[in-house]
N, C-alpha and C positions, 0 to 999 in steps of 0.2 A: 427765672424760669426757663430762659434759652426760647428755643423755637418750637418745644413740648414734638419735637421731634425724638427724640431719645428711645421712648416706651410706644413707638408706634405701632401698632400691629396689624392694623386694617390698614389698606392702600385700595381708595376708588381714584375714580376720573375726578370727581365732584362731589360738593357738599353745597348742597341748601338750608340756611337756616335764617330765622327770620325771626322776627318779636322776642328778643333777648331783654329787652325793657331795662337798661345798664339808667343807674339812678333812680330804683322804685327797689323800696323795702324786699318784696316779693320774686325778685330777680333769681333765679336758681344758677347764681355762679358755679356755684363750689362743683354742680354736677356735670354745667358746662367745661369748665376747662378740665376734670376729670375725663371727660367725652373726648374735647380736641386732644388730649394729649394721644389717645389712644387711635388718634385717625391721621391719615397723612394723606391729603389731594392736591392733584394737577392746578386745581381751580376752587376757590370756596366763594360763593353769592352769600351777600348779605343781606335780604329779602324785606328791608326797612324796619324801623321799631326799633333797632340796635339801641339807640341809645334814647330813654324816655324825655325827650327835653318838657315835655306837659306834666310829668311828674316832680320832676326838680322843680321847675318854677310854683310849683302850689306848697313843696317841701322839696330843701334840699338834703338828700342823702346820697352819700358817695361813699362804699367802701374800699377798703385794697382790692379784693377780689375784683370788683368791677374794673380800676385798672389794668390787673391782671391778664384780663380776659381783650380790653384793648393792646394790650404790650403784645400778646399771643400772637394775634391776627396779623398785626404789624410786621413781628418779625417772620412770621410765616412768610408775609408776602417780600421781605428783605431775601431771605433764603431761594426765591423762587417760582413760589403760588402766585399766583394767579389770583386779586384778588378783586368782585366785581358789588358794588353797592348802589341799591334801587332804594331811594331815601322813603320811608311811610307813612303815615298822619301824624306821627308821634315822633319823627325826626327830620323832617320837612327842612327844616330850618337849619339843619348842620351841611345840606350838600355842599354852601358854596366854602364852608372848611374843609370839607371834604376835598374842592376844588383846587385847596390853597396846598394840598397835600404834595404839591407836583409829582403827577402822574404815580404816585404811590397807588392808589383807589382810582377803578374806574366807576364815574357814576352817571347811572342811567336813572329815566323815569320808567321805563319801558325797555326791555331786551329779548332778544333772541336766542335761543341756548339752542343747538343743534347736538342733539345724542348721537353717540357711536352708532346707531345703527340709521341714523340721518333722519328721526324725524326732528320739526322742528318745531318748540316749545316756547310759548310769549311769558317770559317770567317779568311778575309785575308786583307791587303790596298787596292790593285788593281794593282799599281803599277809594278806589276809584270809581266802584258798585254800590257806596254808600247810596245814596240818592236811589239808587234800585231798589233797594233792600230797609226801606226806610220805614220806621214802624210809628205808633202815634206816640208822642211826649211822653204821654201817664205809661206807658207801658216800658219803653225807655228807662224812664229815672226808676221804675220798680226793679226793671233787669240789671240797672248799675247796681241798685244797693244787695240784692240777691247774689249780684257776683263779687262783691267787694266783701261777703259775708263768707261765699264760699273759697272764693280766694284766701282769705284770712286763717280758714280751717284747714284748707289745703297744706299753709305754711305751719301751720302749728302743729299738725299732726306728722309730719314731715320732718321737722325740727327734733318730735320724740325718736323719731323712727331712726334718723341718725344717731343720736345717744345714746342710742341702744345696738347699734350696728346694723344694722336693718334697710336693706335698699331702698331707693325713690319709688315711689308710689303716687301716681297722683290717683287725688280725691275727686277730681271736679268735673271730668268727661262725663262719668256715667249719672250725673247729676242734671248735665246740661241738655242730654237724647232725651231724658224721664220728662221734663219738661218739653209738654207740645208748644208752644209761643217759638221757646229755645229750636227747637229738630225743624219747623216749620223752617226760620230764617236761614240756616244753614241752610237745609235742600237748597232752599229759592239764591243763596249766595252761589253754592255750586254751581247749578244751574245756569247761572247770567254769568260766571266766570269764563265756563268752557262757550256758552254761546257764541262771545264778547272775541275769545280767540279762533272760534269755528268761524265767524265772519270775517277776518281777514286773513283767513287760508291757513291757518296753522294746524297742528296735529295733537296740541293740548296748551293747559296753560299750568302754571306753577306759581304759586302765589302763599300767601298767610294771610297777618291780619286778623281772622276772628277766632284765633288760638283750635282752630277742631283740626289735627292732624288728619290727613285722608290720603287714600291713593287708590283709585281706583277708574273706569269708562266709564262717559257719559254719553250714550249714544254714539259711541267709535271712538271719540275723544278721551283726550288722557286729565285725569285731573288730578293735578298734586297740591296736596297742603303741608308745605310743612311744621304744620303744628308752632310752637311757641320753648322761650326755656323760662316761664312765670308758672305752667302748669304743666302741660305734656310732658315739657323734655325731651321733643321731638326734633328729627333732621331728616332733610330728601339727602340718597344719594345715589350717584349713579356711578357701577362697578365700568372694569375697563368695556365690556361687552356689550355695553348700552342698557342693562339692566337697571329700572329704576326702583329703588328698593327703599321704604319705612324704616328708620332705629329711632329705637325707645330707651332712653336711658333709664336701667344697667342696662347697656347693650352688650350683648358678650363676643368682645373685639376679638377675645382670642379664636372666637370660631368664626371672625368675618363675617358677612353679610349672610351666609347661609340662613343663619334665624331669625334674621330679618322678616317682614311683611314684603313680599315681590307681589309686583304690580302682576295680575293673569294677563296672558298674550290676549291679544286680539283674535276672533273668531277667524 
């Protein structure tokens, strides 16, 4: 596949992506490495989740594409990039391979991202809000199986949509806001994200983790989600200008970021 530099047509600073879940049936490769071939950055953050080691170990599945998509990144970062990984509940346990990478991968718990136009951003998994955002048991194991149903749907309607030629669509967002329990935890994640980064002086935070792609102020603060590639198919990125801009896969590279979701300026 080379360095999927070839067919690039979009060129930012940076790329945020995060909750790629590589080893879980549900993994939307094929639209990922469609995505990276068509982007080309300074810098790409891997925002933890990359690789699902809690799904392997309950079932192992591994296809080519998931390689794929490591070989990608890799040669990217041979070529050049810049590449930064923040490990997340769900790959915890690869940093110190990551470690063994020699300086290929840099790997943070916690980093600082400073945009072109110098503000500065705590980009972290999320994961670390759990215990915040904590709900009772029975509601819990009712929200796994509710999502392990729509996640399923999600794939399989998805799965037709391609064989029939038909862009990615996800199913599961507008499932998840219609649900009050669901729209409740988000706010309250948002909320303690940007707080968590407004308390030791920063200008927003950048994080994943509960797959809701977002971009938007909270209170002055910036808060970016970038979404997941299990459902959204979502990526943060930021143009050379400091603009931090939402793509949704089909993103339409050839018109760059213009149709993008851009963050509104600050009052």
């Amino acid at each position: 596949m080379g360095t999927g530099r070839q067919k690039a047509q979009l060129k930012v600073r940076t790329v945020f992506l995060s909750d790629i879940h590589l080893g879980c049936r549900r993994a939307r490769t094929r639209e990922l490495l469609a995505f990276l071939s068509g982007v080309e950055a300074e810098c790409i953050v891997l925002g933890g989740d990359i690789v699902d080691t809690l799904s392997l170990a309950r079932r192992f599945f591994w296809a080519d594409e998931h390689s794929q998509v490591l070989r990608l990144l890799l040669a990217r970062r041979r070529a050049g990039t810049r590449l930064v990984y923040l490990p997340g509940n769900h790959d915890a346990s690869l940093s110190l391979f990551m470690d063994l990478l020699h300086g290929q991968v840099e790997v943070h718990r916690e980093w600082v991202y400073r945009t072109a136009r110098g503000e500065r951003l705590l980009v972290l998994h999320g994961d670390q809000f759990d215990e915040d955002v904590s709900c009772p048991r029975w509601l819990y194991l009712l929200g796994d199986l509710l999502y392990e149903g729509t996640l399923l749907y999600n794939h399989r309607v998805n799965g037709v949509r391609h064989l029939l030629g038909l862009p990615y669509r996800p199913q599961t967002e507008r499932l998840k806001m219609k649900l009050a329990a669901s729209a409740r935890f988000i706010e309250r994640f948002e909320g303690i994200a940007v707080a968590h980064a407004r308390s030791q002086g920063y200008d927003g935070v950048i994080c994943g983790h509960i797959h809701r792609a977002n971009l938007r102020r909270i209170g002055g603060s910036l808060y970016c989600n970038t979404g997941d590639w299990v459902e959204s198919c979502s990526a943060l990125v930021e143009d050379f200008s400091g603009e931090l801009q939402l793509l949704r896969w089909p993103v339409p590279v050839a018109a760059g970021v213009r149709q993008a979701r851009a963050l509104p300026r600050a009052a």
